[in-house]
C-alpha positions, -999 to 999 in steps of 0.1 A, spaced: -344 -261 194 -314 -284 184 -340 -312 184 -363 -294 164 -335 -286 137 -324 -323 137 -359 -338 135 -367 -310 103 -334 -321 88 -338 -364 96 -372 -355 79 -360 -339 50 -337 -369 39 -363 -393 45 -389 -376 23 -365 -360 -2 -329 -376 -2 -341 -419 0 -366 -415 -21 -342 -403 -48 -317 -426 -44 -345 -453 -50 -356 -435 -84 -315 -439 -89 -310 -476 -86 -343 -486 -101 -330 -468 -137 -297 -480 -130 -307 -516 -127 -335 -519 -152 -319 -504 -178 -288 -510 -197 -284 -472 -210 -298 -443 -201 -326 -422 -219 -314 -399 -241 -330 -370 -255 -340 -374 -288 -333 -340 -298 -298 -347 -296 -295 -377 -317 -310 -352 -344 -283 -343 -371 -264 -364 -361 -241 -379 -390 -227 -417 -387 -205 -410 -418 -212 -403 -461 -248 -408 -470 -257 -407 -508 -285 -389 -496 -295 -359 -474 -300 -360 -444 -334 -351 -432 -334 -322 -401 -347 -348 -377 -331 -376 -390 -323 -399 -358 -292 -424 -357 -302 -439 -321 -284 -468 -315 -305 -498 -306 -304 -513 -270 -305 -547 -258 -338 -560 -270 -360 -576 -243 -372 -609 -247 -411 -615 -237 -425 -649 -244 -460 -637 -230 -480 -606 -227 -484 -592 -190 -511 -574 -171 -489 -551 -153 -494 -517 -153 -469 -503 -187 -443 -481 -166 -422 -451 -181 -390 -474 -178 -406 -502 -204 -418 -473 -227 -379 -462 -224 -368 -498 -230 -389 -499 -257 -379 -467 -272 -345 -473 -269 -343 -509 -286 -369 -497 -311 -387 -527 -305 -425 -533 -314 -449 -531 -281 -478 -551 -289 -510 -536 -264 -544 -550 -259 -561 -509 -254 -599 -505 -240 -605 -469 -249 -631 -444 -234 -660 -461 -250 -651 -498 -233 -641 -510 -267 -610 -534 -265 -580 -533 -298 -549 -550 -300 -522 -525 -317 -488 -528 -320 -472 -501 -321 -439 -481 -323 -432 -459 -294 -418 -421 -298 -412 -397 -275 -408 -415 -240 -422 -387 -211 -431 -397 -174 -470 -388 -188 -502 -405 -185 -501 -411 -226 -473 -428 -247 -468 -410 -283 -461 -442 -310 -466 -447 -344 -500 -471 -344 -492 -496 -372 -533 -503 -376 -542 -468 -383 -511 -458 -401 -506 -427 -379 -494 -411 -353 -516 -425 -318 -514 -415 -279 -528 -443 -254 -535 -433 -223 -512 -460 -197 -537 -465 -175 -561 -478 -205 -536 -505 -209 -548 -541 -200 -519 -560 -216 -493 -555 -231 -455 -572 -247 -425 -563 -263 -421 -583 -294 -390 -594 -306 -392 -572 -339 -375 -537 -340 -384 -510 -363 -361 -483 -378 -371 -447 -364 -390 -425 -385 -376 -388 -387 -412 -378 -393 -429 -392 -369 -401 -383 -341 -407 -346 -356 -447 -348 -353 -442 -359 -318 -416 -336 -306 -439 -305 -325 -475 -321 -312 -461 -325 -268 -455 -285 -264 -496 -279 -280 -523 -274 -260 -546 -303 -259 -574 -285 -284 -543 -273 -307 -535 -306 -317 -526 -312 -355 -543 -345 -373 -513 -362 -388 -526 -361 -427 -530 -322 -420 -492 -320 -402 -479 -337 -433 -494 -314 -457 -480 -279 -438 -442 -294 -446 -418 -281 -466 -416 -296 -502 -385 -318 -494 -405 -330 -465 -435 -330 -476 -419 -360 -506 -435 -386 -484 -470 -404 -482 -494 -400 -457 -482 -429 -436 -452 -413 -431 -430 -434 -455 -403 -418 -480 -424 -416 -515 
């Protein structure tokens, strides 16, 4: 019986505690801060503004940006999307989508989840895009960083609670804001 107990236990940490721990140091080593969530950063004031501030408005401050010289062909992990959300730095992708076509987008990424997609801002189309990880051959962090939109990190945080057949095109989202939202163009810029 005592052997029993201490074999169920020795298992227990093996399967439950190491593994864990592992998570633990990997975060802790390949990144310099750790994720926040965004809906905290939202409202939050960094001192007089001669305007007002939006309801999503994000003051995230930027993270150490990483320095790629070439693009790489490892799979894109949940800790670069958080690096690259973080630093607000571009993420340049070479995508083959469902149909076997292949794109290069860069691209702005919102909304860091441990998911099969990653929610950016696709600076081709102009909108709001999910790419599924797996579907991504290459990809690089560029050395550019882009400043946040309060828009698009509203879209996102609205569009990840629908059901997949819910889902809101972005022209269509813009159009059901408020006025003093809705004072912006369809690419999500202030007008």
């Amino acid at each position: 019986m005592v052997t029993l107990i201490l074999g169920t236990a020795l298992y227990m940490f093996v399967t439950l505690v190491v593994p864990m721990l592992i998570i633990y140091w990997v975060v802790k080593r390949f990144s310099s801060k750790p994720a926040f969530d965004i809906r905290k950063e939202w409202n939050a004031s960094s001192g007089p503004s001669s305007r007002t501030a939006h309801p999503y408005e994000l003051n995230a401050t930027s993270d150490t940006v990483v320095t790629m010289k070439t693009p790489v062909r490892r799979p894109f992990t949940h800790q670069d999307e958080c690096a690259a959300f973080a630093a607000s730095q571009l993420l340049w992708i070479q995508y083959k989508d469902a149909h076997g076509n292949v794109t290069e987008r860069v691209v702005e990424v919102y909304h860091p989840r441990n998911d099969e997609y990653i929610f950016t801002w696709c600076r081709l189309k102009q909108e709001p895009r999910t790419f599924l990880l797996h579907n991504i051959q290459q990809w690089q962090l560029l050395p550019e960083t882009f400043q946040p939109n309060p828009l698009v990190a509203q879209y996102w945080e609205e569009e990840v609670t629908r059901t997949m057949g819910d889902n809101i095109p972005w022209h269509r989202w813009i159009e059901r804001q408020p006025p003093q939202i809705g004072d912006h163009d369809q690419g999500g810029n202030p007008g």
